[in-house]
Every structure is written in structure tokens, then in C-alpha cells.
N, C-alpha and C positions, 0 to 999 in steps of 0.2 A: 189533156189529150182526149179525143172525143172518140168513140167507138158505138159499133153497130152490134146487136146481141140478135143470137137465132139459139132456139130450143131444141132440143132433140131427144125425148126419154127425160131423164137426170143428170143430160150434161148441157152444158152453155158457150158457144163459141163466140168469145168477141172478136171483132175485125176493128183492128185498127188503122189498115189501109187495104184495097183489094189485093194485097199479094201475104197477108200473114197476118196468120189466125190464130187464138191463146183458147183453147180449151179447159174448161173448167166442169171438176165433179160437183152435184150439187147434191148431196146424201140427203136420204128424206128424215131423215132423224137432225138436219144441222140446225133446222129453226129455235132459236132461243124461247126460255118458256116466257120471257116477256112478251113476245108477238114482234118481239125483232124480225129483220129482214134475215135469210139462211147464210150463213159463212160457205163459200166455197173456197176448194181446195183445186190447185191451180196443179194441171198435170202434164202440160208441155202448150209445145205450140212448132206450130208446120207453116212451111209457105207457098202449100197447096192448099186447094179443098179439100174438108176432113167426110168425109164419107160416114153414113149416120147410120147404124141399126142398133139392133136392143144387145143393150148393155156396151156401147158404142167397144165394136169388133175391131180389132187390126186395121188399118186403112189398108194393105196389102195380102189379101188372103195368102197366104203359106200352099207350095203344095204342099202335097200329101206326105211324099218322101221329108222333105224336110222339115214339116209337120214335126214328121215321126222322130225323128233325129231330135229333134229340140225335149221332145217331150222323155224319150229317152234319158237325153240329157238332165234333165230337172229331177228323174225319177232315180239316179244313178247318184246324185246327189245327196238326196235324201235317204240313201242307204240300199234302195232297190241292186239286186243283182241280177233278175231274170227279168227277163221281158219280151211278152210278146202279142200276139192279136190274134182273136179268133173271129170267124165266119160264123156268125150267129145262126143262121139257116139251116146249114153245115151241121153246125152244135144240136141243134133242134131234131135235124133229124137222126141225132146218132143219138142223142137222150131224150125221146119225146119229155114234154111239160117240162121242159130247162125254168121254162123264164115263166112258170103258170101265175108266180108270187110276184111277178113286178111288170109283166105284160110284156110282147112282143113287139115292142116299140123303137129296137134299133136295129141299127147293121151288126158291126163292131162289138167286140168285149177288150179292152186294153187290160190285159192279164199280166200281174208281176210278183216277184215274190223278194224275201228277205229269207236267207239262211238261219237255222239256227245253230248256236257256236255247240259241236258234240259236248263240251265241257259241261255245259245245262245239263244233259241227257247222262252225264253217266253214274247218276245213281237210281236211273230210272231202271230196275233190275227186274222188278215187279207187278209194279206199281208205279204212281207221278209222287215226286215230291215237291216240296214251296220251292224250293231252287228252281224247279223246273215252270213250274206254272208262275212264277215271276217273269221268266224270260220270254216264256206264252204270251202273257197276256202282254208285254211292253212290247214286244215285236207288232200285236196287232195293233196297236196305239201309233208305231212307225206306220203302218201301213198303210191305218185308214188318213192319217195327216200326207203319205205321198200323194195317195189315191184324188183326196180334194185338191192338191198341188195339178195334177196333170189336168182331174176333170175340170179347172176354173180357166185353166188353159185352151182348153179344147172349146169351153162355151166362149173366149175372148174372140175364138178364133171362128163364133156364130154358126159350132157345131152342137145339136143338142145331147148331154152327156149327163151322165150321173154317177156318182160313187158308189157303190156296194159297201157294207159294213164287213170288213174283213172275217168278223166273229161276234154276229147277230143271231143269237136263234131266237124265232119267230111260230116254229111247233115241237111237241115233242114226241119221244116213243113214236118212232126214232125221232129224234132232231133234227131240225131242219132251220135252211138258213131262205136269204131272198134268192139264190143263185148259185149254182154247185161249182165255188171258186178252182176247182178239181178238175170237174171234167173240161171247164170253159180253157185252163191248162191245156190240157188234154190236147183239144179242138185248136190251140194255137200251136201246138206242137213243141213246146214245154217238155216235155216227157209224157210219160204213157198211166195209166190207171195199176197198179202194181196189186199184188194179189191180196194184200192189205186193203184196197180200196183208195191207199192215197194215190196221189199223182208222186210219180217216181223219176226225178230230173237225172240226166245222164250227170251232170255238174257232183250237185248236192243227196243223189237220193230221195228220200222223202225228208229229209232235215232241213226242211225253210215252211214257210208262212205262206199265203196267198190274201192277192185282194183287189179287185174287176174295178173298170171304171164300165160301162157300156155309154157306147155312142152312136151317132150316125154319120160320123165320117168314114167315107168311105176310104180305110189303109186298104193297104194289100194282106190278106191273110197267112196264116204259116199253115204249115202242113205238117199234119199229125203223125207221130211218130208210132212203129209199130211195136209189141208188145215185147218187150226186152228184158226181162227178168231172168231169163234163161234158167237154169239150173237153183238157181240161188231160192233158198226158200227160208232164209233167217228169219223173216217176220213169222211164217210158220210153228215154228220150232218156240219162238216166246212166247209168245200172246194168250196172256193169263185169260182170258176167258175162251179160247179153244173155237176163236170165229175166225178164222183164216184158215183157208183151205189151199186147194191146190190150183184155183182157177179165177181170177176175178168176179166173176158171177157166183161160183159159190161162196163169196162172204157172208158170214153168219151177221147180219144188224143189229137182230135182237138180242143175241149174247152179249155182243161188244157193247151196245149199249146199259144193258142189265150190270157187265163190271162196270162201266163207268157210272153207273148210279152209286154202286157201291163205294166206289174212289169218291164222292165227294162228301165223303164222313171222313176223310183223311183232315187231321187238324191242320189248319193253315193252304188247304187246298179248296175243297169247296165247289168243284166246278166239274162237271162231267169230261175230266180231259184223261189223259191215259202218259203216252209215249213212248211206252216199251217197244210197239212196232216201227215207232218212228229211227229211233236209237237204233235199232236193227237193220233199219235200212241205209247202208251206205254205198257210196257209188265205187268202194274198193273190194265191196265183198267179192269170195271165190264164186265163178259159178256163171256172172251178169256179164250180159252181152256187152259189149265196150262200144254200144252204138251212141255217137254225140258226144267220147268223153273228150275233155277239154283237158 
């Protein structure tokens, strides 16, 4: 059988008659170290024209809605239970320097999160325990492997995307990450900034995870929810180092941060994390507004 071959990037489409075409990946690692010819890995075949860009995209752009549906879908999979999108512009101007740490380079932030089970949380009475900072840190393990799930998605789909590290930090006093996975919530309309400083889901409370894909497909954005804590002031009332106040903006930083230096001389912890405020906040307490429950 005799066949026609055209190049495209890293892929190879042979034609073996003008109406069907066999695509082929040719990975730049497949060359044998003898100086052999590359093995490729044969990925379908259409009996149209395949349609060629970097990192050969979908032959059928997706809209946007159903875009979002699939991506959804793949993220709900993998454990995701929130999800939504924020208006980066939007975000920017409600937290100047959002994005100082990875630049202003998209539309979109694709925002989701993963619950954490209260069971972790309830010997968090004072202090974090390894119970708890096991569940921490395997949740952000979930997050960041959905996160590359959607963002490889979205680049197939010849939109430029990146993953954010669910729980990277990159400076300290106070700590900081590439992107305030929180307010970018926030701005997708997630739930609201609660007087702890976390993002507060009408669902979950502050008892889930986060972790941003940013892109520049253009979704349709959500809309931010307004500040619904009402009456409720549990995280208040815990919070071993006395930095939660009565108003978002009065959160104490350097306190919170100063106990958590403290917490990680706890044996088998290690790691600047807390959760007494977390644990407090739940979406049954007396008091909170019942905006968004499900």
C-alpha cells in the first residue's frame, strides 16, 4: 500500500487515498539511541482534512458553553466539587497586583475546589494535627493533577492555559503563593472572602481546597457573591492567635502567621498550616446568611 506523508509540528498524516487520513504522533524523545528511524504512535484517522496547529487542536473547536460542560465534566471526575470562572480584569480590579507573580497574560481563571471531609478537622481544637495535615496536603496532590487534567484540555482545544500550584509558596512573612486561589473564588462567585480571610462556600464553608487553571478562553464569567457571614462569628471566637476580627479587612497577617510558624514544630506536622478556623467554619453554623445553600 503506498501512501503520501505531510508534517505538521510532531504529528505525521499519511494519506492513503484522497478521502482518509491516519495521523500519527511522532514524540521527540521516540528516536532509538542507535540512530534508528522514530517509532510513532498511531492516534486515529478521519476521512476529512485534518486541520493542523501547535500541538495539533481538536479538528472541531468546541464552543465555549460546551467547552465548559466537558471540562466540568473531567474535573467532577477527578474529585472536583466547586467550580467556576473568574473575570480576571474584574479580579484585578477588586485586588490590585492579583497576578504581579505570573503576569497579566490571560482572560479567565478556571477556579475549583475539593471539600475537606470535617472528620480530618475534628481534632483540630487548637492547633493542626498529622491527621489533618495528611488530608491538606493529599487534597492539594488531587487538585493540582485535576488542575493539569483541565489545563491540557483547554491547550488541546488551542486555548493558551496554565495550572497554578494549588500550594506553592514562593515568599514569606507573610506567605505567598503565584495567585490568591481565594479571592480568584471570590471573583468567580464561589463564595465570598469570610472574616477569617478564607473564601467561604455557601455548599462547604471554608472546608475545601482550591486550585486556578488561568486561561484565555474566553467562558462567560460568574458573579461574585456578597458578603454573607451574617451574624456568625465562630472563626472568631477560635483562632489561637487572636487575628480574626470582626470585618475582613481587619484580619491580623502577621499574627496568623507568627502561630503558624509556631505550629510547625508540632512532630509530624511541619508546615505553616493551622485549621481551627477552617473547622469552624461551617455552612450550618447559627447566625449565616443561607445565601447559595444547596
Amino acid at each position: 500500500m503506498s501512501a503520501t506523508e505531510s508534517f505538521a509540528g510532531d504529528a505525521c498524516v499519511a494519506r492513503t487515498n484522497p478521502a482518509r487520513e491516519f495521523v500519527f504522533a511522532l514524540p521527540c524523545l521516540a528516536r532509538p539511541l542507535n540512530g534508528g528511524p522514530r517509532s510513532a504512535i498511531l492516534l486515529g484517522c478521519a476521512d476529512t482534512p485534518v486541520i493542523q496547529s501547535e500541538h495539533m487542536p481538536n479538528k472541531r473547536p468546541q464552543s465555549m458553553k460546551a467547552l465548559r460542560k466537558r471540562l466540568e465534566e473531567l474535573a467532577h471526575s477527578a474529585g472536583v466539587r466547586v467550580f467556576g470562572v473568574a473575570d480576571l480584569e474584574a479580579a484585578e480590579k477588586e485586588v490590585p497586583g492579583l497576578f504581579e507573580r505570573v503576569g497579566a497574560r490571560f482572560k479567565r481563571a478556571v477556579v475549583m475546589g475539593m471539600p475537606l471531609s470535617p472528620a480530618y478537622l475534628e481534632g483540630a481544637v487548637d492547633a493542626p494535627t498529622p491527621l489533618y495535615f495528611h488530608a491538606y496536603r493529599q487534597l492539594n496532590y488531587r487538585l493540582d493533577d485535576a488542575a493539569y487534567v483541565v489545563c491540557e484540555a483547554l491547550i488541546d482545544e488551542g486555548h493558551r492555559s496554565m495550572a497554578v500550584a494549588a500550594s506553592q509558596i514562593i515568599g514569606s512573612d507573610p506567605p505567598k503563593g503565584h495567585v490568591s486561589h481565594r479571592h480568584l473564588g471570590a471573583a468567580a462567585g464561589l463564595g465570598w472572602i469570610g472574616r477569617s480571610g478564607l473564601l467561604v462556600t455557601p455548599r462547604y464553608g471554608a472546608q475545601l481546597r482550591l486550585v486556578t487553571v488561568l486561561t484565555d478562553a474566553p467562558f462567560e464569567a460568574g458573579t461574585p457573591l456578597p458578603f454573607s457571614c451574617g451574624k456568625c462569628a465562630a472563626c472568631v471566637k477560635v483562632c489561637p492567635a487572636k487575628a480574626i476580627r470582626g470585618k475582613p479587612e481587619e484580619f491580623d497577617l502577621a499574627a496568623c502567621y507568627a502561630k503558624l510558624t509556631e505550629f510547625t514544630r508540632i512532630q509530624y506536622v511541619g508546615q505553616h498550616i493551622c485549621g481551627v478556623c477552617v473547622k469552624a467554619c461551617s455552612p450550618d453554623n447559627p447566625g449565616r446568611a443561607a445565601v447559595g445553600r444547596e
